[in-house]
N, C-alpha and C positions, 0 to 999 in steps of 0.2 A: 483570521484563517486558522485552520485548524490542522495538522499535520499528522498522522501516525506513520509508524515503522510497525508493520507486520512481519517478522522473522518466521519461515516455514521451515520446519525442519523433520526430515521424514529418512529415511536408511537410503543408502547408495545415490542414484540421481532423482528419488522422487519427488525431491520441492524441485528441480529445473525442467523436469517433463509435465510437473502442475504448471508453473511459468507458461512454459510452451504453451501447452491447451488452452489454458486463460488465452493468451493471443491469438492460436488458428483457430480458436469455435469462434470469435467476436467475442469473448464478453467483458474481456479488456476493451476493447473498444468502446461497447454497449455504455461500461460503465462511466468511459472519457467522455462519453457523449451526455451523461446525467447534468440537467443544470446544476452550476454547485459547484462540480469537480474542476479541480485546478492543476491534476496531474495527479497519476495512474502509472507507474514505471519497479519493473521489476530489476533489481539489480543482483549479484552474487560476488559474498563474501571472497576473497581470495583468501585466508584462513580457515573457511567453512563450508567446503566443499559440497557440505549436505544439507545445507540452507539456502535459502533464497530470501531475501528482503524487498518488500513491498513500499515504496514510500506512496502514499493516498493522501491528498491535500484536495479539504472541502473550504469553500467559503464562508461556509456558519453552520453551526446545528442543524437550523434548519435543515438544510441540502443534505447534512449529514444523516439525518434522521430518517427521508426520504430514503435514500441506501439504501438504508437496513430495513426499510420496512417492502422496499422492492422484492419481485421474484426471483430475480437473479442474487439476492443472498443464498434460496437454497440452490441454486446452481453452484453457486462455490463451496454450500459445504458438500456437496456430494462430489464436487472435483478432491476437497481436500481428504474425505473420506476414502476414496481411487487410490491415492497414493499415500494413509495413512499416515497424515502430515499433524505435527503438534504446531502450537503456536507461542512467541511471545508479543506482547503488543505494548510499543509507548506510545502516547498523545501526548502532542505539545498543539496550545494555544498561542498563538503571536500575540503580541505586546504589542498596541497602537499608541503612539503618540507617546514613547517612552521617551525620547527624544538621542540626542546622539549615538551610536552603539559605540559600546565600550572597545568592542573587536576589530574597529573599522584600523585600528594602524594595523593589525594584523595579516588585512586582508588585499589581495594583488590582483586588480582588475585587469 
C-alpha cells in the first residue's frame, strides 16, 4: 500500500474551503470510488489553522498511476489554483511481511 500526506496550505481558510469543494462537487467522492483507493480523508491541523492534510492511500502504483493520469487531477489543480494553495507532500510505502511491529506494545486497541 502506498500512503501520502498532502499538506495544503494557502492564507486565512483557503485549504478548508478547498476541503469543502473537493467534497460538495463529488470529487472526493469520484476519487474514493477509483479502483485502487483505500481512503481519501481530509483532516486539520489543530496548530495550523491554515492547512488542511490530505491522507490518500492507493493499493500499488499501479492504481496510483491511474490517478494521476485521470481528468480529474486537472480538476484539483484548478480547485488548488481557486484558493492559491502550496503543497507539501510525504509517501510512505508499507512493509509486507516485515514481521512483528516493533510499535505494537505501544499501541491501545
Amino acid at each position: 500500500m502506498i500512503v501520502i500526506h498532502l499538506f495544503y496550505t494557502g492564507k486565512g481558510d483557503g485549504a478548508r474551503r478547498f476541503a469543502e469543494e473537493m467534497e460538495s462537487s463529488g470529487l472526493a467522492n469520484a476519487i474514493r470510488s477509483r479502483e485502487g483507493n483505500m481512503g481519501y480523508d481530509y483532516y486539520y491541523p489543530a496548530t495550523r489553522p491554515d492547512t488542511v492534510l490530505l491522507i490518500d492511500r492507493w493499493r500499488d502504483h499501479a492504481a496510483l498511476d491511474a490517478h494521476h493520469a485521470s481528468p480529474v487531477m486537472g480538476q484539483i489543480a484548478a480547485l488548488r489554483e481557486k484558493y492559491d494553495l502550496h503543497m507539501q507532500v510525504e509517501r510512505f510505502i508499507a512493509r509486507e511481511n516485515e514481521g512483528e511491529d516493533p510499535d505494537r506494545q505501544f499501541i491501545r486497541k
